[in-house]
C-alpha positions as CSV (number, residue, x, y, z in Angstrom):
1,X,-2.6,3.1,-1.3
2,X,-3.3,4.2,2.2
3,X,-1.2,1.7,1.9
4,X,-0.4,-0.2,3.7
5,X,-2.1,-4.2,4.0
6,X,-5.0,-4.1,6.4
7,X,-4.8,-4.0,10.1
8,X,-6.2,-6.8,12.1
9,X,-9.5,-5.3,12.6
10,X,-9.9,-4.8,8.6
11,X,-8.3,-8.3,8.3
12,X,-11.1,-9.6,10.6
13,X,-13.8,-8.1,8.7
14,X,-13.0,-9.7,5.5
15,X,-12.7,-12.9,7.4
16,X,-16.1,-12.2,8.3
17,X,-17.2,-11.5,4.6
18,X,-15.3,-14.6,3.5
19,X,-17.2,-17.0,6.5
20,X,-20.3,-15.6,4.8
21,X,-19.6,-16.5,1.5
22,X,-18.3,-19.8,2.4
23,X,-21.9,-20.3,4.3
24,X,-24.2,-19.3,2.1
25,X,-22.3,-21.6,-0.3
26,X,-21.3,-19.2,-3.7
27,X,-23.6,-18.9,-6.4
28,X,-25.7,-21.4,-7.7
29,X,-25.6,-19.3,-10.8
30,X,-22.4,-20.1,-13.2
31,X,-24.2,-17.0,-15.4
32,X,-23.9,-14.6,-12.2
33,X,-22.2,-11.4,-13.0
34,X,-20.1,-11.9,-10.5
35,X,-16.4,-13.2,-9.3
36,X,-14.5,-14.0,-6.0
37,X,-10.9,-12.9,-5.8
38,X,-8.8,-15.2,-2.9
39,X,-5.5,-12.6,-2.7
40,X,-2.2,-12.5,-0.6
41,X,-2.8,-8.9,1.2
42,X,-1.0,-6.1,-0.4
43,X,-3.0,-4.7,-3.2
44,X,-5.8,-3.1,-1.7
45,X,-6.3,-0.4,0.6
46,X,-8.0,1.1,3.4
47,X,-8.7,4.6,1.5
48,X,-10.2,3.2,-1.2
49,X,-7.5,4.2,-3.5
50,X,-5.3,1.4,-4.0
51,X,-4.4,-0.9,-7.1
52,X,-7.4,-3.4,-6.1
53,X,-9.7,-0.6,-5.7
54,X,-9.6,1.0,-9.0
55,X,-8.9,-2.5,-10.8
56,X,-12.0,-3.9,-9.5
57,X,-14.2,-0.4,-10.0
58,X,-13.1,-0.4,-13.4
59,X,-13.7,-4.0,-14.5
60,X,-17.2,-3.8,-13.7
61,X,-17.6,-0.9,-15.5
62,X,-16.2,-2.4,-18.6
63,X,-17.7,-6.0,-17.7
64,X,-20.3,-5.3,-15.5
65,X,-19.0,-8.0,-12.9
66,X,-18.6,-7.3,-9.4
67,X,-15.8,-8.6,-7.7
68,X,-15.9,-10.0,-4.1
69,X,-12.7,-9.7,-2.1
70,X,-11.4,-12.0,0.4
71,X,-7.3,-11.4,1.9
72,X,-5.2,-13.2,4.2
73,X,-1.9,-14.7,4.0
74,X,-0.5,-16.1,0.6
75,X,-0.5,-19.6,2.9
76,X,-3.5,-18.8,4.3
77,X,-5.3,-18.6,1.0
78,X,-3.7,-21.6,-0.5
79,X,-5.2,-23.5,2.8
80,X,-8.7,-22.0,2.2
81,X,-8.8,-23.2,-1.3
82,X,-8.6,-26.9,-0.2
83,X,-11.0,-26.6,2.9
84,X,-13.8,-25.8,0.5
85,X,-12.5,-27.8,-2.2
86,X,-15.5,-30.1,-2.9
87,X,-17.7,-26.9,-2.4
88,X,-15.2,-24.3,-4.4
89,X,-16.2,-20.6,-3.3
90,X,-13.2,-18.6,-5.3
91,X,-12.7,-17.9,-9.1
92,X,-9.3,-16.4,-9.4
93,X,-6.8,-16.9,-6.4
94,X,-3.4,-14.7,-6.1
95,X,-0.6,-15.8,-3.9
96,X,3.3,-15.4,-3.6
97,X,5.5,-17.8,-4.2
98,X,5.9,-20.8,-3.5
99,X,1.8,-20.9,-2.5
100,X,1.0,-19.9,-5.7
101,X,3.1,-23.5,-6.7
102,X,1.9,-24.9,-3.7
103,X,-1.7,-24.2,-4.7
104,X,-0.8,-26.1,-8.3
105,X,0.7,-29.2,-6.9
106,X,-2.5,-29.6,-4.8
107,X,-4.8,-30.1,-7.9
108,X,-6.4,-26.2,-6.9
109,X,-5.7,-24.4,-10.4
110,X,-6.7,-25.0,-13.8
111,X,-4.9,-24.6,-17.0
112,X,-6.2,-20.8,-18.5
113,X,-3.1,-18.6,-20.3
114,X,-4.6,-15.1,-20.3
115,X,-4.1,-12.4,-23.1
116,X,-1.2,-11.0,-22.8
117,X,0.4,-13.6,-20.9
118,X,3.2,-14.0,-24.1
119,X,4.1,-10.5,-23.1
120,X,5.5,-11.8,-19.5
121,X,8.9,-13.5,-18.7
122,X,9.1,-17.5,-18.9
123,X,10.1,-17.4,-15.5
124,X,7.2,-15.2,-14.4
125,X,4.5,-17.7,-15.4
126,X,3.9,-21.3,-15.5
127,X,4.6,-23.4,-18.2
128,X,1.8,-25.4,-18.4
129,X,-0.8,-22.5,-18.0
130,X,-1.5,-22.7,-14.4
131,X,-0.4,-19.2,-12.9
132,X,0.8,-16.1,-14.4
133,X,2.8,-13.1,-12.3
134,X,0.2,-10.0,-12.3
135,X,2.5,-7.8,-10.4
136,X,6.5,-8.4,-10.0
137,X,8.1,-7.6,-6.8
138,X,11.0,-7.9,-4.3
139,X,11.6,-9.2,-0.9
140,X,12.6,-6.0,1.4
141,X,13.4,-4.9,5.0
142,X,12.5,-1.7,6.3
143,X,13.2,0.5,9.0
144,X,12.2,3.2,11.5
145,X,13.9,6.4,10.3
146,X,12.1,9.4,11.9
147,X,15.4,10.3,13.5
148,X,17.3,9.7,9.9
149,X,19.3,7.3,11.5
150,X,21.0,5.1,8.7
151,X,19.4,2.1,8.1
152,X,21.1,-1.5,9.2
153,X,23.2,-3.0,6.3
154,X,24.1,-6.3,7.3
155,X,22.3,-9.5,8.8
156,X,24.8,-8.9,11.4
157,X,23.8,-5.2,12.2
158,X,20.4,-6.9,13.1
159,X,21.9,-8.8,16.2
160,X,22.4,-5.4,17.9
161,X,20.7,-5.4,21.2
162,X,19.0,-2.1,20.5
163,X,17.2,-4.0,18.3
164,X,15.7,-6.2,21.2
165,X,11.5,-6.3,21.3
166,X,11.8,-4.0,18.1
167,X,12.8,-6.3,15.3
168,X,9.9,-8.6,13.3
169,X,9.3,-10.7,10.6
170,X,5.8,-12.6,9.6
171,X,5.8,-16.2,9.8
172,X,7.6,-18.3,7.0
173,X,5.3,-21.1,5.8
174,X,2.5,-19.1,6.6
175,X,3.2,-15.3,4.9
176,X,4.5,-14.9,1.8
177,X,7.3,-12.2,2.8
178,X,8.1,-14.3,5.8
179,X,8.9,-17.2,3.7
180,X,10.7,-15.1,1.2
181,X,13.0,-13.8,4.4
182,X,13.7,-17.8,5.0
183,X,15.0,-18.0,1.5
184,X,16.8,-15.0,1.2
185,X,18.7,-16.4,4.3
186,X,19.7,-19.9,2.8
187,X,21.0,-17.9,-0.2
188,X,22.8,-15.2,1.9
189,X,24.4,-17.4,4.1
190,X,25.2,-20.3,1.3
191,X,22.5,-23.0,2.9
192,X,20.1,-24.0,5.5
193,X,22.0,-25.0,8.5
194,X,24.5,-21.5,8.5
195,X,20.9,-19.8,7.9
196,X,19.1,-21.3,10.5
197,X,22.0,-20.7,12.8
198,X,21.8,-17.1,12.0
199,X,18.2,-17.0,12.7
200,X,18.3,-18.8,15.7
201,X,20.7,-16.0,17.1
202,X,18.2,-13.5,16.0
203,X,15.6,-14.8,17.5
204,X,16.5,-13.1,20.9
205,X,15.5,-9.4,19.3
206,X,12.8,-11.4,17.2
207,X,9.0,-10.0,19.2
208,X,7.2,-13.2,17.8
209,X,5.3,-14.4,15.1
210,X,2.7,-12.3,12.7
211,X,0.8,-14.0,10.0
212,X,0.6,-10.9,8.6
213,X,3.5,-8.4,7.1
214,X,1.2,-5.5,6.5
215,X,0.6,-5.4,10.2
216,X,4.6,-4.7,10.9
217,X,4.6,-1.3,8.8
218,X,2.5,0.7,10.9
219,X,4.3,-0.5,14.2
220,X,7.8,0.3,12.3
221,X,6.1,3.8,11.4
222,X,5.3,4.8,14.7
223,X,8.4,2.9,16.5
224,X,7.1,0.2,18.0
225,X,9.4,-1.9,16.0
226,X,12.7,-0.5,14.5
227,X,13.0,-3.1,11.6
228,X,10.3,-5.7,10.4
229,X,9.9,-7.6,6.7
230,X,8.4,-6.0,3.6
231,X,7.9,-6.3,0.4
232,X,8.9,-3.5,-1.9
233,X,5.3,-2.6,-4.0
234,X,4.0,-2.4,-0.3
235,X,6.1,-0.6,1.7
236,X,7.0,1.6,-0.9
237,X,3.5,2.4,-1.3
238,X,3.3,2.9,2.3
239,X,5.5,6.1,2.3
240,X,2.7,8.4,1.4
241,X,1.1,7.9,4.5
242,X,3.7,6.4,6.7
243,X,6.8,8.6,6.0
244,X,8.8,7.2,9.2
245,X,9.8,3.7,7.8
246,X,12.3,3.5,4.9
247,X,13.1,0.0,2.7
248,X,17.1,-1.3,3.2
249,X,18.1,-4.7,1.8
250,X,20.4,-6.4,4.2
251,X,23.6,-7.6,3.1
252,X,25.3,-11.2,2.6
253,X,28.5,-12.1,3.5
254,X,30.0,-10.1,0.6
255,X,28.6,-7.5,1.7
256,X,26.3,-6.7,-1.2
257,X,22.5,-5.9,-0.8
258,X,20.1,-8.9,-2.1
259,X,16.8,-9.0,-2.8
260,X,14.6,-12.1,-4.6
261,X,11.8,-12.0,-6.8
262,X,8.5,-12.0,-5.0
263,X,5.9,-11.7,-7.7
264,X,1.9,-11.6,-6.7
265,X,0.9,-14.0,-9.3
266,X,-2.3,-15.3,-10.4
267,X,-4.8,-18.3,-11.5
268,X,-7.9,-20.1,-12.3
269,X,-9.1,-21.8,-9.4
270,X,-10.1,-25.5,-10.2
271,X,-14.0,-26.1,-10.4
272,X,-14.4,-22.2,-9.9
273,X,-18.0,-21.2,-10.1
274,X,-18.0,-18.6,-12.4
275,X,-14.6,-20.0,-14.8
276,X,-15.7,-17.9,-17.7
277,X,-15.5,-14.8,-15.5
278,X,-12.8,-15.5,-13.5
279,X,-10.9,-16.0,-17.3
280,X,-12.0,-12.3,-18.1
281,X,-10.6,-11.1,-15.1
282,X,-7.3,-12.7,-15.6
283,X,-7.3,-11.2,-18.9
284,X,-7.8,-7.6,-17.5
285,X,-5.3,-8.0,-15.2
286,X,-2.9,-8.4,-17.9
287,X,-4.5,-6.0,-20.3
288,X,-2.0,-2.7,-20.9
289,X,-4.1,-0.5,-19.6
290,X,-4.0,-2.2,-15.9
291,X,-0.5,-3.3,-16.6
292,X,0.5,0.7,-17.0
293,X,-1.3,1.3,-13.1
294,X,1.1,-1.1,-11.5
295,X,3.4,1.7,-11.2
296,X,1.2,4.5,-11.5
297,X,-1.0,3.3,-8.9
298,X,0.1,0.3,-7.3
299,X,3.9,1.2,-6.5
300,X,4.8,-2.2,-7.9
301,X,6.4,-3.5,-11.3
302,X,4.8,-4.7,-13.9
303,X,4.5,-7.9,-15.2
304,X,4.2,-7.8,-18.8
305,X,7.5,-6.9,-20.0
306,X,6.7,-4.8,-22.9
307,X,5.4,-1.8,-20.9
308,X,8.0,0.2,-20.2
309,X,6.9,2.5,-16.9
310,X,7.9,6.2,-17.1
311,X,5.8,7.6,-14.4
312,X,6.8,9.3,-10.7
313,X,6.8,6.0,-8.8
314,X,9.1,4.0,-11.8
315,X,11.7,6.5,-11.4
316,X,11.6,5.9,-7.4
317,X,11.6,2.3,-7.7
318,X,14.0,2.5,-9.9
319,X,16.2,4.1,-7.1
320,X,15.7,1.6,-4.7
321,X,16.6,-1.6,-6.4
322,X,20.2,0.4,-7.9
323,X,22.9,-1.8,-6.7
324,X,20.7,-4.7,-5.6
325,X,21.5,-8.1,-6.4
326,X,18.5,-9.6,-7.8
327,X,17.9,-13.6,-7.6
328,X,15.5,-16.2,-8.5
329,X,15.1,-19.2,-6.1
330,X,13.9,-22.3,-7.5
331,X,10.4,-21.8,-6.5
332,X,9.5,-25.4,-7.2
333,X,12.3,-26.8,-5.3
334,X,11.1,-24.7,-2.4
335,X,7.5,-25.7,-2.8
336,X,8.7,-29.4,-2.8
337,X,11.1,-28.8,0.7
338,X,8.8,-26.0,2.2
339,X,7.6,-28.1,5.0
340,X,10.8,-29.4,5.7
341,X,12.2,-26.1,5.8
342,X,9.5,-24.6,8.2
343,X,10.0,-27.2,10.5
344,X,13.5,-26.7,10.8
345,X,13.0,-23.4,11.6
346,X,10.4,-23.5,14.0
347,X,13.3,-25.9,15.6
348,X,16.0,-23.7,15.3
349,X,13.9,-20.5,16.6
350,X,11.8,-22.5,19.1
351,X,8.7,-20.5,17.2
């Protein structure tokens, strides 16, 4: 991608382009060759050359549907989606975990398995039809590096004062990633309250909330911050264009690099306005062709666990998760707890 997510001014203007969907109320026409997309930021880019971009160009070739785009925050979206519930503007919604559950337990997705959804991981996908991982992922850090400094390697490193007014994360319970840095904690540290401790000693570097993680890369590019959140299909992405900021896991108490699953998964929004189409789409998405251009392309992994990725980037990526501990949270454990969990961090952090 150019890639990196959008900036606040792009973020704005889809905002813009969503308000005008949402007022002119959709279309009246189930028929319409046409779909919306609600998506967790990530996938598209600025230069017209990311994942998104070619996906949607080359579904309405084959389809001759045109997809209309809206982005924020995996929270963000999930919150959008039951606004305009009993007027329902989107057809497809993506998210992160634990919105894309979150968006489930709220009544917001129907029940469609795609084609080629047998091909992906039991964990990857709802059993009962309701979402199915798109593009898998992983939770990342990244840093400042145009002096090739090493990068941190520990939660701890992070409490260096140098770090003060230059460290970031996006918001847990409101981004995706920023969540996902919330649960990596817990894990790391063996439970809430030693997590929340740690993060409450952080806080003094911390520069303040962001709703967005695709705004921190650029500032950690030019060295405005010197570590922020990430994921690793985005940042690493990013390098083509932002060759100052390189991805570190930090370490638990053992010392080992962790990482969690972070997949960008998708579903049928409930009462969509154009289901049959939004059903294609989810099929495309998981068609081999597409599921080949999450590496090639995207800078991601893909979902479907029968293509085997053998280009540049898979090689790369491949590079970067060696020697990272990989784990799964309980995703609908969190979803059950997340407002719980938020609140105590907003406590503990005075956020």
């Amino acid at each position: 991608m150019d890639r990196y997510r959008k900036p606040l001014a792009a973020a704005l203007g889809t905002l813009l382009l969503s308000g005008t969907l949402a007022a002119c109320g959709g279309s009246a026409n189930a028929d319409a060759k046409e779909i919306t997309v609600y998506s967790a930021d990530g996938l598209k880019s600025e230069d017209g050359k990311g994942f998104y971009d070619q996906v949607f160009a080359d579904f309405r070739k084959d389809t001759g549907i045109k997809v209309r785009y809206v982005e924020g925050g995996s929270g963000e979206m999930v919150q959008r989606l039951a606004r305009e519930r009993a007027n329902t503007q989107a057809d497809v919604v993506v998210t992160l975990p634990p919105f894309i559950q979150q968006a489930d337990g709220k009544g917001l997705l129907a029940a469609y398995t795609p084609d080629g959804a047998d091909k992906v991981a039991a964990d990857d996908k709802d059993p009962g039809g309701k979402w199915t991982s798109v593009v898998n992922n992983y939770l990342c850090f990244i840093y400042h590096q145009s002096q090739h400094e090493a990068p941190p390697k520990t939660w701890q490193d992070l409490l260096d004062e140098k770090y003060r007014g230059k460290l970031q994360y996006s918001t847990p319970g409101v981004a995706g990633d920023g969540t996902a840095v919330l649960v990596k904690a817990m894990h790391d540290f063996g439970g809430q309250a030693p997590a929340l401790d740690y993060l409450k000693k952080l806080q003094k570097n911390n520069v303040g909330p962001s709703s967005s993680t695709g705004q921190l890369a650029p500032k950690t590019d030019k060295g405005e911050l010197l570590v922020a959140n990430g994921d690793v299909q985005m940042n690493y992405a990013n390098t083509k264009t932002m060759p100052n900021q390189g991805i570190f896991f930090p370490a638990g108490q053992d010392g080992k690099p962790t990482t969690l699953a972070l997949p960008y998964a998708a579903g049928l929004v409930n009462h969509a306005p154009h289901t049959a189409n939004g059903k294609k789409f989810l099929d495309y998405l998981l068609s081999e062709k597409v599921q080949r251009q999450v590496s090639s392309v995207a800078g991601g992994f893909a979902a479907r666990t029968d293509i085997k990725a053998e280009d540049r980037n898979a090689a790369s990526l491949a590079k970067i998760m060696q020697g990272v501990e990989v784990f799964r949270p309980d995703w609908a454990g969190i979803d059950k707890n997340l407002t719980s969990y938020v609140n105590a961090w907003k406590a503990a952090t005075g956020s």
